[in-house]
N, C-alpha and C positions, 0 to 999 in steps of 0.2 A: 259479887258484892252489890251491894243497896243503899242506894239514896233516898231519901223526900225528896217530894216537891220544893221546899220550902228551903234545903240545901240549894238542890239544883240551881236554885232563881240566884241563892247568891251566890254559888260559883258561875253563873252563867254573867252577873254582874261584873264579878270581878274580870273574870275574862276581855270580857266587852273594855275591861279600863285596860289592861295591860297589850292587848292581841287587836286592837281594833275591829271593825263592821266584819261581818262574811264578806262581803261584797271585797274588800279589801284581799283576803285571806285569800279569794279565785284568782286575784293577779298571781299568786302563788305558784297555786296549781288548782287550772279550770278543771270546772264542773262543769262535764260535756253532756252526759246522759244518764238514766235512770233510770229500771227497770223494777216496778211497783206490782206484786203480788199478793191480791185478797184475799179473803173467802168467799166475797160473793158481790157482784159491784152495785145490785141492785137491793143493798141491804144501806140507807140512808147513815149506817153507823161507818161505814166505806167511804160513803160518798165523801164526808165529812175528812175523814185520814188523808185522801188523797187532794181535796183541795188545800188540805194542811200541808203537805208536800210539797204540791206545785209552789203555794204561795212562798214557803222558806227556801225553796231551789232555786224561784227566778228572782229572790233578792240576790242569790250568788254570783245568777248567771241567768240574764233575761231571755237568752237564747239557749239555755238548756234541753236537751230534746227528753220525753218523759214519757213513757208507755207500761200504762195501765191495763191489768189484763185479771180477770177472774177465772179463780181455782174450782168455782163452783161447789166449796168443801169435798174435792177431789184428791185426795193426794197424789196419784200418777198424774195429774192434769197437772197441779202445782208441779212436780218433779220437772216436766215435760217444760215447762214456763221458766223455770231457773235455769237448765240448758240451753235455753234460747237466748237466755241472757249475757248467757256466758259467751254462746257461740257471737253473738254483737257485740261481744268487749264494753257492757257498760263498766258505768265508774262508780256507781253501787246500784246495789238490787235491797230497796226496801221490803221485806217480810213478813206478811202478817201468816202463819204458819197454817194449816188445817193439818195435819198431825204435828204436835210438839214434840214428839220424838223421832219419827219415821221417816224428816226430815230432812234429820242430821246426815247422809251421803251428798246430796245435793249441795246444802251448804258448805262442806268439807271441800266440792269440784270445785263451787265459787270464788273462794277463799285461795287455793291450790291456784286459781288463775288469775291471784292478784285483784279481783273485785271483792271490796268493804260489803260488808252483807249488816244492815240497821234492822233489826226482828221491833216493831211494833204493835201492842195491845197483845198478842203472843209468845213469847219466849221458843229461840228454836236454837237447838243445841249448838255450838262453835258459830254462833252470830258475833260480830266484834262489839256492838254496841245493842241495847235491847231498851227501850220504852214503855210503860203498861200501866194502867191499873191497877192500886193495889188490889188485888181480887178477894183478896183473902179479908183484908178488908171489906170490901163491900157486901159480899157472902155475910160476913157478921153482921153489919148494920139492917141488910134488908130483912133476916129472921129473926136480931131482934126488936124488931120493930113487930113482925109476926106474935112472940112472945109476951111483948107488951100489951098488947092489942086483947091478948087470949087469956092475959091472966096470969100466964107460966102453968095454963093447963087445957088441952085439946089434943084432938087428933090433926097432924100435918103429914104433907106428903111436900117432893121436893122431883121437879120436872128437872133433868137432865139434860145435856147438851152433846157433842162429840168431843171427842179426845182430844183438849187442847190445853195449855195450861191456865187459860185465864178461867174458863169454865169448869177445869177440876179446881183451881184454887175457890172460885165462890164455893164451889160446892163442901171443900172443907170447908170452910169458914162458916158456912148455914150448921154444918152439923156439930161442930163445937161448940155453936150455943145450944142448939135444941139439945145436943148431951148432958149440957150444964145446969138444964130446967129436970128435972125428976117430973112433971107433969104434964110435958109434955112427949107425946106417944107420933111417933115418924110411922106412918103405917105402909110408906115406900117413899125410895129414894133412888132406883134402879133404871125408872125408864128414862130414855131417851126420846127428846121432843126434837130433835135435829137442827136445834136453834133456828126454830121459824115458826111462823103463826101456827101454821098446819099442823106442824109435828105436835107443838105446843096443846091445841086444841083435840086431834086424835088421843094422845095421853092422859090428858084432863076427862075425858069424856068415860075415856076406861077409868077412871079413876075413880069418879063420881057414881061409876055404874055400881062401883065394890063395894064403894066405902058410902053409905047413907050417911054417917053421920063426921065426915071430913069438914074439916073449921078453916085449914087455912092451907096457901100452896105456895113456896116460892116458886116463880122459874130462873131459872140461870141467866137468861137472858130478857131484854122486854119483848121480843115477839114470841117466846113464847108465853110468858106472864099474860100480855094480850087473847095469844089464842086460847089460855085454859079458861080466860075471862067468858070467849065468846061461848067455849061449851056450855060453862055454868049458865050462861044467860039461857040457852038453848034448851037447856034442861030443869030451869027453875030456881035455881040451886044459891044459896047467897052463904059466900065463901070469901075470907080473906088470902089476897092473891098479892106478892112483892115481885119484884123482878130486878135484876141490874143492865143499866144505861142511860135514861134519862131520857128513851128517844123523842122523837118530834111526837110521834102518836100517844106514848105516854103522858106527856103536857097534856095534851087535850082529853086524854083520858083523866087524868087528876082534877082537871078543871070539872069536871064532869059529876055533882053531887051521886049523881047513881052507880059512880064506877067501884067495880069491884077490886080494881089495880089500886090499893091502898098509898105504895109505896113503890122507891125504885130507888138503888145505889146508882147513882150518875156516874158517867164517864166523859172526860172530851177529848172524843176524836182528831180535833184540828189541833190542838194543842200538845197531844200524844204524838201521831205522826209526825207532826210538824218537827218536836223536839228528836225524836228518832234523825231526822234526816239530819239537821243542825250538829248534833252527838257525831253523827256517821261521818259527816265531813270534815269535821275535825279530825277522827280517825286516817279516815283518804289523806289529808292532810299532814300525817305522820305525826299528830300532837299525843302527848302521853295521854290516856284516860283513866285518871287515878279510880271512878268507878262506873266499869259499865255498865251495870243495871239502873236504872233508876225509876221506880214507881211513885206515883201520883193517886195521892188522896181524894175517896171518896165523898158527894155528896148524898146526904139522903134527901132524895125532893120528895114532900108530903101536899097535899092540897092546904096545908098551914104556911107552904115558903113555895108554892109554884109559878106566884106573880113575881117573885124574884130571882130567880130561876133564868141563867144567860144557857139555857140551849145548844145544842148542835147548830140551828140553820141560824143564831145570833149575829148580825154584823159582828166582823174583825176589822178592827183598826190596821 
């Protein structure tokens, strides 16, 4: 089941009047430790979830112990990472999944051993509580925003990511509009950019080799929206390019009158994670959760709203 944002905040309200502070709720039952699972830690959209974490853990419990570890988009690494978790008896294992499906074993032991498992920006199967982006959402707004741009007529291609839910949701979501434009022609939507500059940019480069007359690209993610940017620059090529997250380099790329990154469906990481962990411990805490999914709406940042624009590295109150 599925929440808003805009629910959440007021059932999180109301809570706060009836249930009193977290901090309260740890006299309960502490919150000893935590066991935090990314895809990649040197990915700035990480960095972000996990200071979201820490910050909502040690209002619980300032002495909560917290161990952050990367999957490297591994799934036997991840696997390997949640048994570790398990074998330390934490008191949840936050998730951010690198396979949405493949998983589900891992989480099932978790679970089996009495640890609350909170799935963050990913959805992974038998998680008790789950946090994210709406993706599907944001897939829409970055393509069309693409559509707009184009007229409702070009050739688009559409970089790919790995198999996860948040990155197959964009990527429905881009093709339900581009399906819904009759003028607009997908000339591919197949490859894999491995959610990173690199992959992003290897992709792009084939892509522009194929297609001479290619108009516009999402990527799934901003690094690679980034990296297809830096082929086109490498290759001459002036291309409309959207991506989703909002990250620190995409700001300055928007700021950037030359940049080819038109657009980006925002996320926030500290606020996503964050809420994940808050959700989770209510759970730990044996509270009913009338719904555990809850997605959070996107922003679209353009170079027309990027001076207003509260960011990943923003101060938090």
């Amino acid at each position: 089941m599925r929440i808003s944002k805009k629910i959440l905040f007021a059932g999180a309200a109301a809570l706060a009047l009836t249930t009193g502070s977290l901090a309260a709720q740890a006299e309960d039952k502490p919150l000893n430790s935590i066991g935090i699972s990314v895809g990649l830690l040197g990915n700035p959209f990480f960095v972000a979830t996990i200071k979201g974490i820490e910050d909502r853990a040690r209002e619980i419990n300032p002495d909560v112990e917290i161990t952050s570890v990367s999957a490297d988009y591994d799934l036997n690494k991840q696997v390997s990472q949640i048994d570790s978790f398990i074998a330390k008896g934490v008191d949840i294992i936050m998730l951010n999944a690198v396979d949405d499906t493949a998983i589900a074993p891992a989480v099932q032991r978790a679970k089996k051993a009495g640890i609350t498992v909170a799935a963050f920006d990913v959805s992974a199967p038998g998680a008790d509580v789950t946090v994210m982006t709406d993706n599907i959402a944001a897939g829409k707004k970055a393509c069309q925003y693409i559509v707009d741009a184009l007229d409702s007529k070009g050739n688009v291609a559409i970089i790919k990511g790995p198999s996860s839910s948040s990155l197959n949701d964009r990527f429905s979501g881009c093709m339900d509009v581009f399906k819904a434009n009759d003028g607009i022609n997908v000339v591919s939507n197949d490859q894999n950019g491995g959610a990173a500059r690199e992959g992003g940019m290897n992709v792009m480069q084939g892509l522009l080799t194929r297609y001479s007359d290619l108009d516009a690209v999402f990527g799934a993610n901003d690094p690679m929206a980034l990296g297809a940017q830096l082929a086109a620059r490498q290759l001459g090529r002036d291309v409309i390019i959207t991506g989703v997250d909002g990250a620190p380099d995409t700001e300055k790329s928007l700021k950037d009158p030359n940049s080819l990154v038109k657009a980006s469906a925002s996320q926030d990481p500290y606020l996503m994670a964050g809420e994940a962990l808050e959700l989770g411990y209510k759970f730990f805490n044996g509270e009913e959760i009338a719904e555990t999914t809850v997605l959070l709406e996107p922003e679209l940042i353009t170079a027309d709203n990027i001076n207003s624009y509260k960011g990943w590295t923003a101060k938090r109150d």
